[in-house]
DOLONU-319508 format. One record per residue (C-alpha): residue number from 0; z, y, x. Coordinates in steps of 0.25 Angstrom, whole numbers. Each point is the difference from the previous one (the first is absolute). Layout:
N
LOFI   num      c3      c2      c1
LOFI   NUM       Z       Y       X
...
This chain:
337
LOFI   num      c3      c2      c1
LOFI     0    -147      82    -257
LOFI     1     -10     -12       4
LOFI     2     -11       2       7
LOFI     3      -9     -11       9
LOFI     4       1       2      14
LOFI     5     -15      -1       2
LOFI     6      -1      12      -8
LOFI     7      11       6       9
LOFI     8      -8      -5      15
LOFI     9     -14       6      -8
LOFI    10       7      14      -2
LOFI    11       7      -1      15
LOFI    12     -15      -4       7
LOFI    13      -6      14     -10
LOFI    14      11       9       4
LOFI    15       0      -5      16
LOFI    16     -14       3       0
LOFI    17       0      13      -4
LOFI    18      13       3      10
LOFI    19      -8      -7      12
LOFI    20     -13      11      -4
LOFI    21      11      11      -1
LOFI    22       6      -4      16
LOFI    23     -14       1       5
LOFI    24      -2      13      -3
LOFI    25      13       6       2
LOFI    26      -1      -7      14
LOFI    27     -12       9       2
LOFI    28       8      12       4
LOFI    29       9      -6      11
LOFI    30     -11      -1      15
LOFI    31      -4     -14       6
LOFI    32      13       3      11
LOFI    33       9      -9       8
LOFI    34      11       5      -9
LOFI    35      -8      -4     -14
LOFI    36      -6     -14       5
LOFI    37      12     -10      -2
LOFI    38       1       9     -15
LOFI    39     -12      -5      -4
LOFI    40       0     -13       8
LOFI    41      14      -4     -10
LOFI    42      -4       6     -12
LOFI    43     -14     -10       3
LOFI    44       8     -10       0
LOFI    45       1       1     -17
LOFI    46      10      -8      -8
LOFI    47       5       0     -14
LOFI    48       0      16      -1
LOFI    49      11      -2     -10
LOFI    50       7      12       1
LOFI    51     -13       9      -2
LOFI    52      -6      -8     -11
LOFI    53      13       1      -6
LOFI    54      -1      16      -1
LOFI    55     -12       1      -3
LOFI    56       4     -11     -13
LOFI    57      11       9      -3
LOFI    58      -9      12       1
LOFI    59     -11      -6     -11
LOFI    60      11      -5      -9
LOFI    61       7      13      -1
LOFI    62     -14       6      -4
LOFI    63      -5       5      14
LOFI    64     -11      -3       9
LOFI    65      -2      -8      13
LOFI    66      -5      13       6
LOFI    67      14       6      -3
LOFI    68       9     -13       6
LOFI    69      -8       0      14
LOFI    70       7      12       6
LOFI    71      14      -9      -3
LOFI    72      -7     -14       1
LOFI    73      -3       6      16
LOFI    74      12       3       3
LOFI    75       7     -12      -5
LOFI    76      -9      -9       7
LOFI    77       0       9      12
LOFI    78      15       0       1
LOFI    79       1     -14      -2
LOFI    80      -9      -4      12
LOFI    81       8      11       8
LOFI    82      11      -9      -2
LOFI    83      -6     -13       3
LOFI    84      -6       6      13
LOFI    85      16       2       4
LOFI    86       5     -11      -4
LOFI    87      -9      -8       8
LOFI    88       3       7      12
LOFI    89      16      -3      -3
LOFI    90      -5     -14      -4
LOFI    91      -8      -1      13
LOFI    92      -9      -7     -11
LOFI    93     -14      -4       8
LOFI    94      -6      -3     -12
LOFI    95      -2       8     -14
LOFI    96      -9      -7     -13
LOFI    97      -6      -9      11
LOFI    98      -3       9      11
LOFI    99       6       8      12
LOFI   100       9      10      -3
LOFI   101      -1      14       3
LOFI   102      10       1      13
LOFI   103      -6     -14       4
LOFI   104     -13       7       2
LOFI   105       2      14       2
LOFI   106      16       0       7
LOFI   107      11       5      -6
LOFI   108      -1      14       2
LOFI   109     -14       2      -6
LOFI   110       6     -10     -12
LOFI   111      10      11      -2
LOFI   112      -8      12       0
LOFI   113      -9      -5      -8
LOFI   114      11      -5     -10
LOFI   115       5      15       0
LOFI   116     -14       5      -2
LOFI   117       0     -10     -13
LOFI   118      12       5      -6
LOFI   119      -5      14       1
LOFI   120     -15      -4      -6
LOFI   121       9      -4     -12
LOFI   122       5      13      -2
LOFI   123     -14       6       1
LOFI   124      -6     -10      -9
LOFI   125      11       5     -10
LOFI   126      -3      14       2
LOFI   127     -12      -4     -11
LOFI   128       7      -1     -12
LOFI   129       0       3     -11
LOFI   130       8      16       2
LOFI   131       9      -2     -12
LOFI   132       3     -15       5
LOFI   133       3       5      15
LOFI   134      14       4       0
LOFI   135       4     -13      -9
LOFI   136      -9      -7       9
LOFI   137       5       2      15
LOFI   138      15       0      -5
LOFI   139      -2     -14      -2
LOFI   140      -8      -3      11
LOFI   141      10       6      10
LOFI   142      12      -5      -6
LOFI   143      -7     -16       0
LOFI   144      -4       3      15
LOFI   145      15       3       3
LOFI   146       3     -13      -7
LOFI   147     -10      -9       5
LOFI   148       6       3      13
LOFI   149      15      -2      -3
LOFI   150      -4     -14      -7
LOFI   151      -8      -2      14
LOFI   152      13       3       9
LOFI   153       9      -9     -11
LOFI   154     -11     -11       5
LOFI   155       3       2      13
LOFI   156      15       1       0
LOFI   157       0     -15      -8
LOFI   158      -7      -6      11
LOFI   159      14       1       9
LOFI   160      10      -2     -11
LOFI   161       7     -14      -2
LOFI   162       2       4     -15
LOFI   163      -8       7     -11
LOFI   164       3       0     -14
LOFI   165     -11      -1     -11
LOFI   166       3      13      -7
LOFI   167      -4       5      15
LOFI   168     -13      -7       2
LOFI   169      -4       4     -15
LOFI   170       1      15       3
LOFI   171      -7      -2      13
LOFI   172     -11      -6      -5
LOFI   173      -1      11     -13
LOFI   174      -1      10      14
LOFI   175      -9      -6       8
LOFI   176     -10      -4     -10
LOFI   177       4       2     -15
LOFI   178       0      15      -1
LOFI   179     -14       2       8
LOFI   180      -3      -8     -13
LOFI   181       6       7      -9
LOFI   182      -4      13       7
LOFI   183     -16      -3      -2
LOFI   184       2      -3     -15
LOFI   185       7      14      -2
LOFI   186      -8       7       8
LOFI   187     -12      -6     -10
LOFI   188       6       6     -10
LOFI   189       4      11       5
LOFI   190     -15       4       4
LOFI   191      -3      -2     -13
LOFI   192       8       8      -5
LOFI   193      11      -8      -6
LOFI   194      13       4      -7
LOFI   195      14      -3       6
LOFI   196       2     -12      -7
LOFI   197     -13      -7       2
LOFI   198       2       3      14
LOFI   199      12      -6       2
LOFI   200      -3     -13      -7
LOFI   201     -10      -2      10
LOFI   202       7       2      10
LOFI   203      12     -11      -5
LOFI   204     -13      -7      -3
LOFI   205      -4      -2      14
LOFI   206      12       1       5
LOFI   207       5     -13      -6
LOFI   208     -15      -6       1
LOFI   209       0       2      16
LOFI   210      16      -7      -1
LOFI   211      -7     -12      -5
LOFI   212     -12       1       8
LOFI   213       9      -1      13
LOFI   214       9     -11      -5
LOFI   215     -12      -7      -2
LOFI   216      -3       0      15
LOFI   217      14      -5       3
LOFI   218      -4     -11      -9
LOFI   219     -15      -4       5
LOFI   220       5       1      14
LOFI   221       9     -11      -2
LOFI   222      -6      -8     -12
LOFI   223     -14       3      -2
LOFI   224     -13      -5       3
LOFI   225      -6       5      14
LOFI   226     -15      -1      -3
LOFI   227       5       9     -13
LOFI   228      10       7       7
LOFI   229     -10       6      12
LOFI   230      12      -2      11
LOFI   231       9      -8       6
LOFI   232      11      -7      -9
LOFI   233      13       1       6
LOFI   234      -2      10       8
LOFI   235      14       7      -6
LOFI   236       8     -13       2
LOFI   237      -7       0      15
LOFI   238       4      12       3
LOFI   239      14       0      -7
LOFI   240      -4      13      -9
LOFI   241      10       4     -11
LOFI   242      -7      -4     -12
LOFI   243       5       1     -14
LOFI   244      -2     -17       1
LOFI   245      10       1      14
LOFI   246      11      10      -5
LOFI   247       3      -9     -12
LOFI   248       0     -13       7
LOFI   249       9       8       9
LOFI   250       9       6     -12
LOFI   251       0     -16      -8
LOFI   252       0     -11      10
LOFI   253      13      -8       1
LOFI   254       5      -3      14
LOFI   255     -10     -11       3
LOFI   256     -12       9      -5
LOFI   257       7      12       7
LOFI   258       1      -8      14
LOFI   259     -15      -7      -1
LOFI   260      -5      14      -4
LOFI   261       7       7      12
LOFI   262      -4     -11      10
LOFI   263     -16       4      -4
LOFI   264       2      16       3
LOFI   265      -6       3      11
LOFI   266      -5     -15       5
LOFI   267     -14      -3       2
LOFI   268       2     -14      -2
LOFI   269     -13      -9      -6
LOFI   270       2      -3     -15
LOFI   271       9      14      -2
LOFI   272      -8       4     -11
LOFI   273       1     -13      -8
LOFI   274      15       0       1
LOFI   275       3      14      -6
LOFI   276     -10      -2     -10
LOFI   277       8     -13      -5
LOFI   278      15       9       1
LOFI   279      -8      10      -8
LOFI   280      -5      -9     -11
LOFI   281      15      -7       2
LOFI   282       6      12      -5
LOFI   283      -8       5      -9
LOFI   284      -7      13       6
LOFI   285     -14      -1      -3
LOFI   286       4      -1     -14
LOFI   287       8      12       1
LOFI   288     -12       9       6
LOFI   289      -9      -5     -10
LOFI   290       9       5     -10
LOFI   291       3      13       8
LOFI   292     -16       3       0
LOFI   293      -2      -3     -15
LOFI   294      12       8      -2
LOFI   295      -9      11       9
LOFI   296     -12      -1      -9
LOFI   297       7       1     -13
LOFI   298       8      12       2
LOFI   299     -13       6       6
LOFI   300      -7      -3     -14
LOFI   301      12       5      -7
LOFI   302      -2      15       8
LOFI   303     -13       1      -7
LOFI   304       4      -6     -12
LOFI   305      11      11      -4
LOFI   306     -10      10       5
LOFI   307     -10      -2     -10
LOFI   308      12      -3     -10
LOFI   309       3      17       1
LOFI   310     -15       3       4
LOFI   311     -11      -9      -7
LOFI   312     -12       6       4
LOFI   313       5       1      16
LOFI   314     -10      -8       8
LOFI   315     -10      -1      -9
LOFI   316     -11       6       9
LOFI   317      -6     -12       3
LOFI   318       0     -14      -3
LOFI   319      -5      -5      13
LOFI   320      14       7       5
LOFI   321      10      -5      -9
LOFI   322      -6     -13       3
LOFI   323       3       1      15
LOFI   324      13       4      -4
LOFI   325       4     -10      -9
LOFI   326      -5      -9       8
LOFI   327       5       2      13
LOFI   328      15      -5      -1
LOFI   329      -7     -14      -5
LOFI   330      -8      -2      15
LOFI   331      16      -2       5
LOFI   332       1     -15      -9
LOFI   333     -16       0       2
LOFI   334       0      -2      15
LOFI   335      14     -11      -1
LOFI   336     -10     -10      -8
């Protein structure tokens, strides 16, 4: 399963385009309102639009249409900038993709209504769907919102606990942000009309995709390039976040490591990021989450793999799909070069 990356980004920017038309018109039925403005003011602010491209991918490749993927490619997309409105407001973020934040504009209180009304423009925008795909369709939607918010509150409870084991930050991440992943290549498939089985391999698919994905920005914060990287590098040291990188310099360091390590948490002395970059490369880490995400990638591959081992002609409704598909696991070692 090879597949350039270029072809990969060319599919992304075809599907995007076709999502960004879609969210115009479905925006259309909501009134220029207080309550609506810092909606369409955060949905404005763009990005990748993974997760919707994603369905809609999933969606072609399982024989169906982009027409059919918009109801779940909304709500996906919805829901996610439902949660990055929140979190913000927990975060007391002032900035989001370069510009104010929500609250920072409108105050808390609008910031939160508004996020409510998101979450319920998601459910709407499901309402849409296909009606043999709908039961399938809001199960998983509900059931990912649910865990979006526990990985959310496992976040939180880190940021005041000495000790966190790395089977715990691994399940944290696969809740926070894995499983709304995973949950927009099923929900492709699902619009389309997809068995069980192809269903589920999308869903490990993206699941283990958005693993690798996440443990990559553990890696770029500390190791990558900023003019590549589009933010601060180091910010996680800085602010002494629970990294995969931390938690197993924390689990490996001998007593030296251990007391230089310790003597860094929470200090905001000049040169800090340096010096746990040094202990990190010492014992080895960075080589270790390198190998974590390749490990992330290739079991990703292998989901789709053993699915077209049992069903041969799943995912062969367009090749413009599969090739964002095949190619998406490769952007995670694309970006580390």
């Amino acid at each position: 399963m090879t597949t350039q990356t270029f072809d990969a980004r060319a599919a992304m920017e075809e599907y995007r385009a076709a999502f960004e038309s879609g969210s115009e018109d479905f925006f259309t039925r909501y009134p220029d309102s207080e309550l609506y403005a810092p909606v369409r003011y955060l949905m404005g602010l763009g990005g990748k639009r993974l997760r919707p491209v994603l369905v809609m991918a999933a969606c072609e490749a399982c024989g169906g249409s982009k027409d059919e993927a918009l109801p779940a490619a909304l709500a996906v997309e919805l829901f996610h900038n439902f949660t990055l409105m929140h979190d913000d407001i927990m975060d007391e973020a002032p900035l989001r993709r370069g510009h104010a934040t929500v609250h920072e504009k409108w105050g808390d209180n609008l910031a939160i209504l508004s996020g409510d009304a998101l979450h319920v423009m998601a459910c709407e925008a499901l309402l849409d769907a296909p009606e043999g795909a709908l039961p399938s369709l809001l199960r998983m939607y509900h059931r990912t919102a649910l865990e979006v918010c526990e990985g959310q509150e496992q976040d939180m409870a880190f940021e005041t606990r000495d000790e966190v084991a790395l089977e715990e930050y691994m399940e944290m991440i696969r809740l926070k942000t894995s499983v709304l992943l995973a949950a927009a290549l099923f929900m492709g498939g699902a619009s389309a009309g997809a068995d069980t089985v192809t269903r589920e391999a999308l869903y490990a698919f993206g699941l283990h995709v958005g693993l690798a994905f996440q443990l990559q920005d553990d890696y770029l914060d500390a190791f990558g390039n900023p003019e590549n990287f589009g933010k601060q590098v180091g910010g996680d040291i800085l602010s002494d976040k629970k990294t995969f990188l931390l938690i197993r310099a924390l689990e490996k360091a001998g007593e030296a490591d251990l007391e230089s390590l310790r003597a860094e948490l929470g200090a905001k002395r000049k040169g800090k990021v340096e010096r746990v970059l040094d202990i990190y490369r010492r014992l080895g880490v960075d080589t270790e989450l390198r190998k974590a995400m390749a490990d992330e990638v290739a079991l990703a591959e292998e989901a789709l793999i053993r699915m077209k081992a049992s069903r041969p002609d799943a995912l062969d409704g367009s090749e413009a799909a599969l090739a964002l598909l095949q190619g998406i696991a490769e952007m995670v070692t694309a970006r580390l070069n």
